[in-house]
GUMINU-31051 format. One record per residue (C-alpha): residue number from 1; residue in one letter; chain; x, y, z. Coordinates in pm, whole numbers, plus 50000, padded with zeros to 5 digits. Example, Ala and Ser with C-alpha at 12.3 -4.5 7.8 and 13.67 -1.06 7.14 Angstrom:
<nodes>
NODE  resi  resn  chain      X      Y      Z
NODE     1     A      A  51230  49550  50780
NODE     2     S      A  51367  49894  50714
</nodes>
This chain:
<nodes>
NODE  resi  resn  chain      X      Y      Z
NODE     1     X      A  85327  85005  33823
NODE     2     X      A  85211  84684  33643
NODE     3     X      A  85088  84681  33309
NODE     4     X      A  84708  84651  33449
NODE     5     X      A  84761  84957  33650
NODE     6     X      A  84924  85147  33429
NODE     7     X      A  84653  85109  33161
NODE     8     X      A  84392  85184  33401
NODE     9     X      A  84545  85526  33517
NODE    10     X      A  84576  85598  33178
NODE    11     X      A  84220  85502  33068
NODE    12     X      A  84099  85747  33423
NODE    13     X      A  84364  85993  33271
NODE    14     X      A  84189  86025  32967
NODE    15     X      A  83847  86074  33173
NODE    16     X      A  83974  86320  33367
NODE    17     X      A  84092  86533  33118
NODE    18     X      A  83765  86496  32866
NODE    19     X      A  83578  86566  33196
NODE    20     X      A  83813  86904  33240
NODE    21     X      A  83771  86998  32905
NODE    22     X      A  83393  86981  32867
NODE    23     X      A  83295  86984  33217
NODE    24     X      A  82983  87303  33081
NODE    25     X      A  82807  87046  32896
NODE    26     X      A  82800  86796  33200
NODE    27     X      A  82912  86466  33013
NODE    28     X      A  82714  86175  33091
NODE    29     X      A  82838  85847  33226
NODE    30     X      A  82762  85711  32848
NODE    31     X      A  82954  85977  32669
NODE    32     X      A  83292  85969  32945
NODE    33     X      A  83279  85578  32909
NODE    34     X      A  83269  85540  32538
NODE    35     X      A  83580  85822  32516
NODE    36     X      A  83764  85567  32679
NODE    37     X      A  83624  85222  32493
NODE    38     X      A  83480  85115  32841
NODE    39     X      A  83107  85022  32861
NODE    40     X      A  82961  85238  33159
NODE    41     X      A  82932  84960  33383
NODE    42     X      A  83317  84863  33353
NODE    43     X      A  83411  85232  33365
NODE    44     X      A  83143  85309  33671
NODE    45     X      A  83350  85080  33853
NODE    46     X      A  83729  85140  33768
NODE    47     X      A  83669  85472  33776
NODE    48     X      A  83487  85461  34170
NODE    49     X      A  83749  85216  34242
NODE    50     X      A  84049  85407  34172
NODE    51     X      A  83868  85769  34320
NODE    52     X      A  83678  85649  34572
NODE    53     X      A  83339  85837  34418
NODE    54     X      A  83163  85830  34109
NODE    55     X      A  83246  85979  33787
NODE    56     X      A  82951  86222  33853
NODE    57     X      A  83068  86352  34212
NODE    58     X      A  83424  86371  34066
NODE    59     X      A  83303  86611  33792
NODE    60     X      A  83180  86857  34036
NODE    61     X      A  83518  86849  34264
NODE    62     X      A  83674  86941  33947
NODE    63     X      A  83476  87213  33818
NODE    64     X      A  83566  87534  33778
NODE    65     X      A  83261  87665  33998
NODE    66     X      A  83377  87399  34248
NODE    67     X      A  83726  87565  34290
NODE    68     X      A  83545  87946  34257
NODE    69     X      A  83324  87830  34564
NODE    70     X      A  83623  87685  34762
NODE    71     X      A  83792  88037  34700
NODE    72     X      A  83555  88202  34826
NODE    73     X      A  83415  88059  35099
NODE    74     X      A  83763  87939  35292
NODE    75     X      A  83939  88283  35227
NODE    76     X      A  83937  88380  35552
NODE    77     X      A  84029  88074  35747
NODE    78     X      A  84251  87845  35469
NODE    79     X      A  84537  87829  35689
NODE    80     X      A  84327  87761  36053
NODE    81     X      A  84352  87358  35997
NODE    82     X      A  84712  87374  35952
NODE    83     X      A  84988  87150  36153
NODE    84     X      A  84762  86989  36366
NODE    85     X      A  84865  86690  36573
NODE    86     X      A  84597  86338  36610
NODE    87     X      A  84373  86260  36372
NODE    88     X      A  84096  86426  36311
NODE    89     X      A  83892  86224  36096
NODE    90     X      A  84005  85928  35853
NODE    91     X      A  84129  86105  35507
NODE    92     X      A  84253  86422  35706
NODE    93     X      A  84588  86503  35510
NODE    94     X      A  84673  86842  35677
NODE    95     X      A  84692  86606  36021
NODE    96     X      A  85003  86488  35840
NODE    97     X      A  85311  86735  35969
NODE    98     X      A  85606  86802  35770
NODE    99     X      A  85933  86943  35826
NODE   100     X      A  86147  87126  35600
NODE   101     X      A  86538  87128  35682
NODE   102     X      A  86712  87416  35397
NODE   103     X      A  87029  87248  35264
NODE   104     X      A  87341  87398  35361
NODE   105     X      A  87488  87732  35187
NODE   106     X      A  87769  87448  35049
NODE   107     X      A  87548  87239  34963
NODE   108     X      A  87367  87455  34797
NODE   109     X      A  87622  87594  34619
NODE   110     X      A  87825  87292  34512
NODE   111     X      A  87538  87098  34360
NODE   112     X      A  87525  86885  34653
NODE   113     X      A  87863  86776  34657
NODE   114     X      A  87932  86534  34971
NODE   115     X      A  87576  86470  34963
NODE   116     X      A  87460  86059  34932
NODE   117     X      A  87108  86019  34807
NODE   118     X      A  86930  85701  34755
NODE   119     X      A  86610  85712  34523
NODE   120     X      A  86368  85473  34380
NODE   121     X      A  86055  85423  34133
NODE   122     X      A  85717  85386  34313
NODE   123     X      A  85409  85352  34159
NODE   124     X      A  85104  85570  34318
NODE   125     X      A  84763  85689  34180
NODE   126     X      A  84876  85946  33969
NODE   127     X      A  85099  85768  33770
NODE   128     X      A  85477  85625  33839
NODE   129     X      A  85692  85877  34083
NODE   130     X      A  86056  85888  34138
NODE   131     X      A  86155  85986  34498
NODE   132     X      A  86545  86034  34651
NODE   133     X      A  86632  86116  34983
NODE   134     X      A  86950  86234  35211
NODE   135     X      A  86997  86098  35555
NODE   136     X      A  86830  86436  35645
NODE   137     X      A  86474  86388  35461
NODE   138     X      A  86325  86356  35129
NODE   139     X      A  86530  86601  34854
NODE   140     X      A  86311  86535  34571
NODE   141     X      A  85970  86333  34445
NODE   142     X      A  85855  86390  34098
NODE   143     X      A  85585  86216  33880
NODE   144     X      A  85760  86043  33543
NODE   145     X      A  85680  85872  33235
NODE   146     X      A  86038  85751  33159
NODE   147     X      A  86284  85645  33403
NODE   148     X      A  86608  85731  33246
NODE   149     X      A  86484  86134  33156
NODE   150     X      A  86369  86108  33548
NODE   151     X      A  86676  86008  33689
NODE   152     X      A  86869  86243  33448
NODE   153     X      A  86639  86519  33586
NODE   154     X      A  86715  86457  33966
NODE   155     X      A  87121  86423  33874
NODE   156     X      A  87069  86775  33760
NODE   157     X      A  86928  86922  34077
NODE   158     X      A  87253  86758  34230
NODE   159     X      A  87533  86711  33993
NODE   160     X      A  87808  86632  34255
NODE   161     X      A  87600  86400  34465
NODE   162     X      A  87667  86037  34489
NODE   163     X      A  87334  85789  34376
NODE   164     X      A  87234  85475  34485
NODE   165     X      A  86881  85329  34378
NODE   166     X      A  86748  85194  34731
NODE   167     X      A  86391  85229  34900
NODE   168     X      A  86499  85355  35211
NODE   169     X      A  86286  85415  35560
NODE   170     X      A  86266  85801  35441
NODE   171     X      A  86094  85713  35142
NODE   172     X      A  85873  85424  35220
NODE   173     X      A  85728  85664  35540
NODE   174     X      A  85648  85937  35247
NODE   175     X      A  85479  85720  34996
NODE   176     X      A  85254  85607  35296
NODE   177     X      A  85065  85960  35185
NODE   178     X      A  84940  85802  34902
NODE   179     X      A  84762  85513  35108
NODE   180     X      A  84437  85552  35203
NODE   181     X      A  84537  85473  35596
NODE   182     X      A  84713  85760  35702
NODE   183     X      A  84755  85627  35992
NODE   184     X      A  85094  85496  35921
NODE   185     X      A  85222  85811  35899
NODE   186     X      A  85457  85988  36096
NODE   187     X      A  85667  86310  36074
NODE   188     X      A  85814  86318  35736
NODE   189     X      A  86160  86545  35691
NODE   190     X      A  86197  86689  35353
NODE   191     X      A  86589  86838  35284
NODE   192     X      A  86528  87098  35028
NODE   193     X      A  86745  87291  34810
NODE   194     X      A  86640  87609  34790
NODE   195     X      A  86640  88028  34849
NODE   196     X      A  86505  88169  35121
NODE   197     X      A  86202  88281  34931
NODE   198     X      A  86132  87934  34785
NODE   199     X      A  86179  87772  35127
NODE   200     X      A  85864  88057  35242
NODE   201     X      A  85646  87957  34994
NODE   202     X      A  85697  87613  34994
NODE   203     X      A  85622  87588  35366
NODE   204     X      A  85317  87789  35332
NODE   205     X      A  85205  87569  35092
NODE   206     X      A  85249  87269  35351
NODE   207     X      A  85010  87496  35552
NODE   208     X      A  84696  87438  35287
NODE   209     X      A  84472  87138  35401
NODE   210     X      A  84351  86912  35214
NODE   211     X      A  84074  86950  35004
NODE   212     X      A  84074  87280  34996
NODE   213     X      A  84227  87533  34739
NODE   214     X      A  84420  87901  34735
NODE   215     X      A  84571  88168  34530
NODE   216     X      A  84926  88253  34370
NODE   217     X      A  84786  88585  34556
NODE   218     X      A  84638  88441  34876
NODE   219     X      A  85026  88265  34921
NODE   220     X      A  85229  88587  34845
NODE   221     X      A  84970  88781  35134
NODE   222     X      A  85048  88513  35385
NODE   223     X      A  85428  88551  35362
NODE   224     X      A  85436  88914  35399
NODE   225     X      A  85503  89001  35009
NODE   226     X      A  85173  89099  34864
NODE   227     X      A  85315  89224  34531
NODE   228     X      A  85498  88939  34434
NODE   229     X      A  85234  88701  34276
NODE   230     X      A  85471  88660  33976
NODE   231     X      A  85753  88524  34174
NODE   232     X      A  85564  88305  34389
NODE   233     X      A  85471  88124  34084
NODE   234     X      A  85761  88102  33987
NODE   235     X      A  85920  87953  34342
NODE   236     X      A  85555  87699  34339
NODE   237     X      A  85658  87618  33931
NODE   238     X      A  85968  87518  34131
NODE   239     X      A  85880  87284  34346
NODE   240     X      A  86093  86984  34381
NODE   241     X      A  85866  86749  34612
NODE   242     X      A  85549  86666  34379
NODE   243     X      A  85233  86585  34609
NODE   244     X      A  85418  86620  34965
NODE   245     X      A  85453  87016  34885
NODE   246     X      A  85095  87028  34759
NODE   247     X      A  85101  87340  34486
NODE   248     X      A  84870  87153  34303
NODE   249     X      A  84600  87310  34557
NODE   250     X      A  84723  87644  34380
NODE   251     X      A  84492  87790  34133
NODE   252     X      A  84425  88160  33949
NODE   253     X      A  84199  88372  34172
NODE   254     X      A  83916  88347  33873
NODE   255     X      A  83924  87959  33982
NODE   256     X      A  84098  87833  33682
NODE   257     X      A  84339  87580  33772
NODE   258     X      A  84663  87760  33606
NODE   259     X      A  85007  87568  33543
NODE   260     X      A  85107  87256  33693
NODE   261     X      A  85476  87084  33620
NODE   262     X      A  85317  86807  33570
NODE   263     X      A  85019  86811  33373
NODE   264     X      A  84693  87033  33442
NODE   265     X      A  84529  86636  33363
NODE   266     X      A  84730  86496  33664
NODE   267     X      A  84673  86849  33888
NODE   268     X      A  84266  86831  33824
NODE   269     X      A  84303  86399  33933
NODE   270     X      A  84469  86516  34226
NODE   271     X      A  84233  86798  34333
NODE   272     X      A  83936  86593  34252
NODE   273     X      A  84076  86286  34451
NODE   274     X      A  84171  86507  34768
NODE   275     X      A  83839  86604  34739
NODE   276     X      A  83678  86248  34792
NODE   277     X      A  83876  86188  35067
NODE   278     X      A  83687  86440  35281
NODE   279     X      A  83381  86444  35107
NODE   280     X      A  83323  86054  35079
NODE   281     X      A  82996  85943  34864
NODE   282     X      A  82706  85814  35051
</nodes>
């Protein structure tokens, strides 16, 4: 991410997260632009530029009432949209399919000894991202303010593995999500480490289209174990693909958003800019 960029997602950062915060008292375009030191014209623009709508239209993807509505009015049919083949419409994430291949019991248990990832620092619209891969799929994507603490991160999900910092094929085809043309897309593999359990929820989360949102609750009915809200947070909190496994669509069944590895700032951006995509301003 260049300097220019990086200030700019910051400065829409900061937005976001005032807007979050005091979204009851409906902050106007004057009050979100002088939190940031941008007069409203030059933060009308960035800010439609880098979301696609306008501050205003953002505000009410992000609202608490917006996520209570989405709750309940796609309860019953969340899940219909999912894994479908073609294009349905430009912006259509769930078109996108994706594969998850478990990891095998030794690799699992030998902290991916044998294994050869490559990885590599991408920028995208939610800030810088550092994604690895196997020759089987993407094994982990995570957003990052510092690349040393992100690497040191990913060597701990795989202590035996052997690194080499490469964009690779697998890679480049999964940051494509982040482009606007989805068009470019084809199947993308992820090779997960995980239990059985995780490897449940995380594919029922692949499951949620986009735009729309779901419950810790809602996930733990649709894999059979309707008591275990608790531990399908905890398998979601443990997510090791950020974005392509989309538990940032997960929120508390009162519609607020609940946790997010990283940031509830960066989980509203994403909700609100999922949002645009299917809901463009006219």
């Amino acid at each position: 991410m260049t300097d220019t960029s990086h200030i700019n997602y910051t400065r829409v950062a900061d937005a976001i997260d005032y807007i979050r915060t005091n979204f009851r008292e409906q902050p106007t375009l004057d009050e979100i632009a002088e939190r940031v030191h941008l007069s409203p014209f030059h933060f009308q623009r960035l800010f439609t530029d880098w979301a696609g709508v306008s501050p205003k239209k953002f505000l009410q993807y992000i609202s608490v009432e917006y996520a209570k509505t989405l709750l309940q009015n796609q309860r019953n049919t969340l899940f219909d949209a999912a894994y479908q083949s073609g294009l349905s419409g430009t912006g259509r994430l769930h078109d996108l399919f994706v594969q998850i291949e478990g990891m095998t019991p030794g690799e699992y248990k030998n902290g991916g000894a044998g294994l050869s990832i490559n990885y590599s620092f991408a920028p995208s619209p939610f800030g810088d991202l550092l994604v690895a891969s196997t020759p089987k799929g993407i094994c982990y994507m995570a957003f990052m303010d510092d690349e040393s603490a992100a690497f040191n991160d990913l060597q701990s999900k795989f202590p035996n593995a052997s690194y080499r910092q490469v964009l690779d094929p697998i890679q480049q085809n999964a940051l494509y999500i982040f482009t606007r043309d989805w068009t470019k897309l084809s199947h993308v593999k992820l090779h997960l480490k995980g239990t059985s359990f995780q490897l449940k929820v995380w594919e029922t989360l692949l499951k949620i289209p986009l735009g729309q949102l779901t419950s810790y609750g809602s996930i733990a009915g649709k894999i059979a174990r309707p008591n275990a809200s608790r531990a399908v947070g905890t398998a979601i909190g443990n997510n090791p693909v950020a974005f392509l496994i989309p538990c940032h669509r997960v929120i508390q069944s009162g519609g607020a958003p609940g946790g997010y590895m990283w940031g509830l700032t960066r989980k509203s951006a994403i909700i609100g800019w999922e949002a645009a995509r299917i809901n463009p301003e006219v």
